[in-house]
N, C-alpha and C positions, 0 to 999 in steps of 0.2 A: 658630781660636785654639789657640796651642799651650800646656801645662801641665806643669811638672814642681814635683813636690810629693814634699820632702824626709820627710815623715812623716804617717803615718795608723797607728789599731792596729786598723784592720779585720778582718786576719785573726786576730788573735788573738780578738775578741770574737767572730769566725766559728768559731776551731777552738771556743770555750768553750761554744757555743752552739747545737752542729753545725748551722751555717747558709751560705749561700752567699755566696763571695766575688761569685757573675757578677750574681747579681740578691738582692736584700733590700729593707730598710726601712730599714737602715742609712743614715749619713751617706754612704758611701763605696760604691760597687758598677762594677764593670766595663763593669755595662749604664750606669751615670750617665757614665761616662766618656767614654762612645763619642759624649755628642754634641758633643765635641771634635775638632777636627782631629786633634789631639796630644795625646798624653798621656803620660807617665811618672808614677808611684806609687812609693814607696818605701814597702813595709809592714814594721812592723815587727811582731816577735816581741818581745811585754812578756812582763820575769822581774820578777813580783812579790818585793818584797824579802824577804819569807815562805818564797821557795822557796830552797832550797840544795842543792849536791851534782848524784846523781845525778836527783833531783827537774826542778831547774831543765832539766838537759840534755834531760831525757824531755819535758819545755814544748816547747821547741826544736822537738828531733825531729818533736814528732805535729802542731807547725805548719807545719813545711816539709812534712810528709808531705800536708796539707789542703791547704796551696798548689800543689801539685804536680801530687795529682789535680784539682782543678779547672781547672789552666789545662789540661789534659788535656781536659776537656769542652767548651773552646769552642776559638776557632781566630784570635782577635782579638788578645788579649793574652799577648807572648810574653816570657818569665824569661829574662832576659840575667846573666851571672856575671862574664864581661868584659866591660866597658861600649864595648870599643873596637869590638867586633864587631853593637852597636848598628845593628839595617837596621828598624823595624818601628817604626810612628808611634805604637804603645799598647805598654807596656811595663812592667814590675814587676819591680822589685827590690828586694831582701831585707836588711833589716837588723834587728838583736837591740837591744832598751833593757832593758840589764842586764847586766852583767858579771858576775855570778853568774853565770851561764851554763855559767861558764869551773869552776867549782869550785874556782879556785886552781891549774887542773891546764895550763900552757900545749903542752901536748898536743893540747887539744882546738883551739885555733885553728884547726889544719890538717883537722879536720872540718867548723868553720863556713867554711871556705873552700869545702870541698869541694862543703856545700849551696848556694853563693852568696852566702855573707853578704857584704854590701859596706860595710856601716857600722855598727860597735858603738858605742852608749851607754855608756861604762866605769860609770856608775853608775846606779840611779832614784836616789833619795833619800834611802836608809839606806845604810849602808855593808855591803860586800863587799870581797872578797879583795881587790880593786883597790884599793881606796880608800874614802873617804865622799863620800857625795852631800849636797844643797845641805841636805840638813834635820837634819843631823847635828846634834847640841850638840857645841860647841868642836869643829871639823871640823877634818883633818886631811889631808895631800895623797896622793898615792902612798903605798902601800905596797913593800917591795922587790921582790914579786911584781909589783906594777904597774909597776914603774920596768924589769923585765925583758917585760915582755909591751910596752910602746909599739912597740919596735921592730921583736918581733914579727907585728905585726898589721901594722904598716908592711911587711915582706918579702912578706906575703901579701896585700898589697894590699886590706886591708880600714880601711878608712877611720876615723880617732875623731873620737869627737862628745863633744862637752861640755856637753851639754843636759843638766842633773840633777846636774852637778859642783859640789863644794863650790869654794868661790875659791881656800884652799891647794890643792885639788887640778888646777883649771884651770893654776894657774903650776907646777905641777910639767909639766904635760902641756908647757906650753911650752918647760922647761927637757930634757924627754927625749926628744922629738918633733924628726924632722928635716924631717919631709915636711907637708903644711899639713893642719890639721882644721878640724871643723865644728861649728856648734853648729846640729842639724839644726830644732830646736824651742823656740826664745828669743826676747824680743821684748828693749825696751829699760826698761831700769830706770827713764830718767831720767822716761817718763811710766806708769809703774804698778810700784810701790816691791816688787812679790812677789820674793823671791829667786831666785826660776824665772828672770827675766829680766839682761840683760848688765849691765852696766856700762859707760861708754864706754870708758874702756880694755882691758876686754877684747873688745870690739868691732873695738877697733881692732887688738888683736891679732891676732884669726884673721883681718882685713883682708890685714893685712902679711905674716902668713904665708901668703898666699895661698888661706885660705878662704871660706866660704859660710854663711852666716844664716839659718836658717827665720821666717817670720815665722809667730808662733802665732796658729791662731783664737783661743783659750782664752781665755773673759771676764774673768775674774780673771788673766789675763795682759795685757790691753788696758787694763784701768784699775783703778784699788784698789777700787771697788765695784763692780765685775764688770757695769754695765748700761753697753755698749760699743754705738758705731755703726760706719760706716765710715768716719767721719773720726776716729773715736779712733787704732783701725787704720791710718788713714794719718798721725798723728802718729808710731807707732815709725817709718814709713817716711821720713819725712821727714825724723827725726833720722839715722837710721843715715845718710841719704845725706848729710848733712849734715857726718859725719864721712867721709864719702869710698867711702859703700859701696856709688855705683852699678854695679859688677861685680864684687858680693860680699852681694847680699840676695836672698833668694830667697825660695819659700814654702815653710810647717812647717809644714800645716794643723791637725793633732793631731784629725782627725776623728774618732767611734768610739772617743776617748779626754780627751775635754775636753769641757768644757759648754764649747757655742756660743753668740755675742748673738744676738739675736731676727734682727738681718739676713743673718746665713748659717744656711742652712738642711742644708748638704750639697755636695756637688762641683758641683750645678746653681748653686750661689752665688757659683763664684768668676768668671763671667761678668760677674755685679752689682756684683764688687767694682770690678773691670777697667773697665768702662763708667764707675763712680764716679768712679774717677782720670781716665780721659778726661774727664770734665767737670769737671775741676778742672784743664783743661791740662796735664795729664802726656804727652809726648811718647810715641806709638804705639813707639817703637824703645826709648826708655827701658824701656817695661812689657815689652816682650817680652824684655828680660834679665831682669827681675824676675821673669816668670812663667812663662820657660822657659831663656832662653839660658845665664845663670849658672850653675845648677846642670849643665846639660849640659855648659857648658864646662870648669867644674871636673874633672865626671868624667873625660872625656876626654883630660885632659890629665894628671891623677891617674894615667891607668893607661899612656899613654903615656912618662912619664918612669919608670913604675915598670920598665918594661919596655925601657926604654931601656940 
């Protein structure tokens, strides 16, 4: 079974924690991974809305500095930067939820490029130099710094996500975006009313513009009282595809960063989930875009045309 999983914040509850990415208690570990054929990770580095400046950047830093050494310690899973040069069946890749990060300073991009970053958050939840996120009061979209940084992060090949974006500010990204984003950790509005999740229209958005979906474990993202199964979970799925999203959903686990329902446990659950849709008639080819192909193909084709 192959997996790629648009979000986890493993390693930051790893750097915070001084604990290990390769084996833990955590939701998410290396060794959980391995009893996958395939696997791809995307960890992110969380910037608390709290941090600012050079605060936030030194987060960054002493995360990618913990990711770095650790895969240094085993020989299984290898940090890919350009997703084109991808040869290794377990794999992590690096992305920042926070655009703080940036300080306002669009200088720094060309460092997070440098560490690998392949997909920024432009916001959590409060607002930063970019913009405001979903929990703002009277929210508001881009700021002019953010309206100059889309297309920067576009030139370096680092991917936006709209997971934690307020609505004016998802339609700004629409409007200064050339190349297609992601909302890497979002489920659907229309069965759990939390503002975390899409709307159909903009669902259908990043559809059209040729993006990708996370689908969130997050209880209180699966249903407004947070006590979720795996058929609530295959309700967001069954709408998204419903709006046309069968090569365009993927999963956003939010492991190590979300309260989970009692039926996932960790990365050994998304097995359970998989088997759940097979017994509910989900075509074997259908789930394998859902649980690996989509998002790989996204990348690939991401950095293929950026390069083109």
């Amino acid at each position: 079974m192959k997996i790629f999983d648009l979000h986890c914040d493993t390693l930051f509850k790893a750097n915070e924690t001084n604990q290990s990415i390769i084996r833990n208690d955590f939701e998410f570990s290396l060794e959980k991974a391995k009893q996958y054929d395939n696997y791809t990770q995307v960890m992110a580095i969380w910037i608390p809305d709290e941090y600012r400046d050079e605060k936030a950047f030194a987060l960054a830093e002493n995360c990618y500095t913990h990711l770095q050494r650790e895969l240094q310690q085993q020989d299984v899973f290898q940090k890919y930067n350009s997703y084109t040069l991808k040869k290794n069946n377990y794999t992590v890749i690096l992305s920042v939820e926070g655009g703080a990060v940036l300080g306002g300073d669009i200088r720094k991009v060309k460092r997070l490029k440098e560490m690998g970053v392949r997909f920024l958050t432009l916001t959590w939840n409060g607002r930063n130099e970019i913009g405001d996120g979903i929990l703002c009061d009277n929210p508001g979209g881009l700021t002019d710094f953010g309206k100059k940084l889309i297309p920067e992060l576009e030139k370096h090949q680092i991917v936006v996500d709209v997971s934690h974006a307020s609505e004016p500010l998802f339609y700004d990204v629409v409007q200064y975006s050339q190349k297609p984003f992601v909302a890497t950790h979002s489920n659907s509005r229309k069965y759990c009313q939390h503002k975390r999740n899409l709307t159909d229209e903009q669902f259908q958005i990043i559809c059209q513009r040729g993006g990708i979906v996370g689908l969130n474990f997050h209880r209180y993202f699966i249903t407004d009282n947070g006590k979720a199964t795996f058929s609530d979970l295959q309700n967001h799925l069954e709408h998204f595809l419903s709006l046309g999203g069968e090569n365009h959903v993927s999963l956003g686990s939010d492991f190590d960063g979300a309260e989970m329902p009692d039926c996932i446990k960790g990365a050994e659950s998304i097995q359970k989930f998989y088997d759940y849709l097979l017994s509910q008639n989900y075509k074997e080819t259908l789930l394998q875009k859902i649980f690996y192909d989509n998002a790989d193909n996204f990348l690939k084709k991401y950095d293929k045309e950026s390069t083109a």
